[in-house]
N, C-alpha and C positions, 0 to 999 in steps of 0.2 A: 325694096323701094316702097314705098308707102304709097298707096292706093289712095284715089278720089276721099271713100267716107272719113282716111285717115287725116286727109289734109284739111278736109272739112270741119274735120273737129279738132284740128290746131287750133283755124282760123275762128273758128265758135269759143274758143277757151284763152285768145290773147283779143281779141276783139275788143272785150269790155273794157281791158286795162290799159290800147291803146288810142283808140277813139275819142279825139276831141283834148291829146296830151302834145306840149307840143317838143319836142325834140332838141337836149340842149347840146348834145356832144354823140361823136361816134371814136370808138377805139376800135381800131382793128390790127389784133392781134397777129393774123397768116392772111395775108395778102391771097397767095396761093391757094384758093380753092379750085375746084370742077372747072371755073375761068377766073382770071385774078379779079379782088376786088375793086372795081374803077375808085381811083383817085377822087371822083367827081360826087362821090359818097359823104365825104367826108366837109366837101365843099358847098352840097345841094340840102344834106339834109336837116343843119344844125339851123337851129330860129323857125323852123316850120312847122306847124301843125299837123298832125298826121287826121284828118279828113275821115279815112274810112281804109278798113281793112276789109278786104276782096279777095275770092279766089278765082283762077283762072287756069282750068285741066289742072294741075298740081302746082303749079305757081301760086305764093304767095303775095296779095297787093298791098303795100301800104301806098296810100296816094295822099298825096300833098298840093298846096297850091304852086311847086316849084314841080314837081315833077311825082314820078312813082318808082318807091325801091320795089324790086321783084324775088323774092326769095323761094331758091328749090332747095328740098331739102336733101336731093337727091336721096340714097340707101338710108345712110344713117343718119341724116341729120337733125337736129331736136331745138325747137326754139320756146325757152322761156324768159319768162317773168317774174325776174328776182330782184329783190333789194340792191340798187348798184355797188353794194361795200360786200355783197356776196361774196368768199373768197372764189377764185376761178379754180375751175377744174382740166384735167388732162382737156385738150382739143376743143376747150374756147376759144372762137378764133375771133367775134366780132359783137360789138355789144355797142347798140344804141340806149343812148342814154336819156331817159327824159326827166319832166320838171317837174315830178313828185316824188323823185328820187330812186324811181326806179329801173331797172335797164330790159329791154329785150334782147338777152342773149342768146347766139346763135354757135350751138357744138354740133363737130360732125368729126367723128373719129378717121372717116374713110378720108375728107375732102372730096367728095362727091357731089356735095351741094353747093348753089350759088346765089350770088348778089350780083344786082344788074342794077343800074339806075336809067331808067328812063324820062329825059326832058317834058318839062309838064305839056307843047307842043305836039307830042306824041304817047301821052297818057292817056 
């Protein structure tokens, strides 16, 4: 499982490319992760801004003015910053898409890690 400095320096290295991009589509591939991905994902986060990327103990924040996705990446799981015509690989399971074409995709071989959306009320 990835440790504090590791999460830290996701969040230092997708930072740049998501801050101030705003969010035009999500695909999600396996529902099925560590806890299913909420439906509300897919309904909260498309037309918004993603604000600011945050960590919190090993959670991932993107926060928005609708609310905040929280992402673990539990054991294995790995989130980049690719071209959205990327072809996918084995255990892509979810990929935000924003509007300079590029996606943050999120693989995790185990399913160990997670997606959470939190209402901006309680962000």
């Amino acid at each position: 499982m990835p440790e504090l400095p590791e999460v830290e320096t996701v969040r230092r290295g997708i930072a740049p490319h998501l801050t101030g991009q705003t969010v035009t589509g999500i695909i999600v591939r396996q529902p099925r992760l560590r806890w299913p991905v909420p439906a509300a994902l897919a309904a909260t986060l498309p037309g918004q801004m993603i604000r600011r990327v945050e960590r919190r103990a090993k959670y991932l924040l993107l926060r928005t003015d609708a609310g905040t996705a929280l992402f673990h990446l539990g054991m294995t799981g790995r989130l980049r910053i690719l071209p959205a015509a990327t072809p996918l690989q084995k255990h892509d399971h979810v990929d935000v898409l924003l509007a300079d074409g590029h996606c943050l995709r999120f693989n995790d071989s185990r399913r160990f890690g997670s997606i959470v959306v939190w209402p901006a009320a309680r962000a």
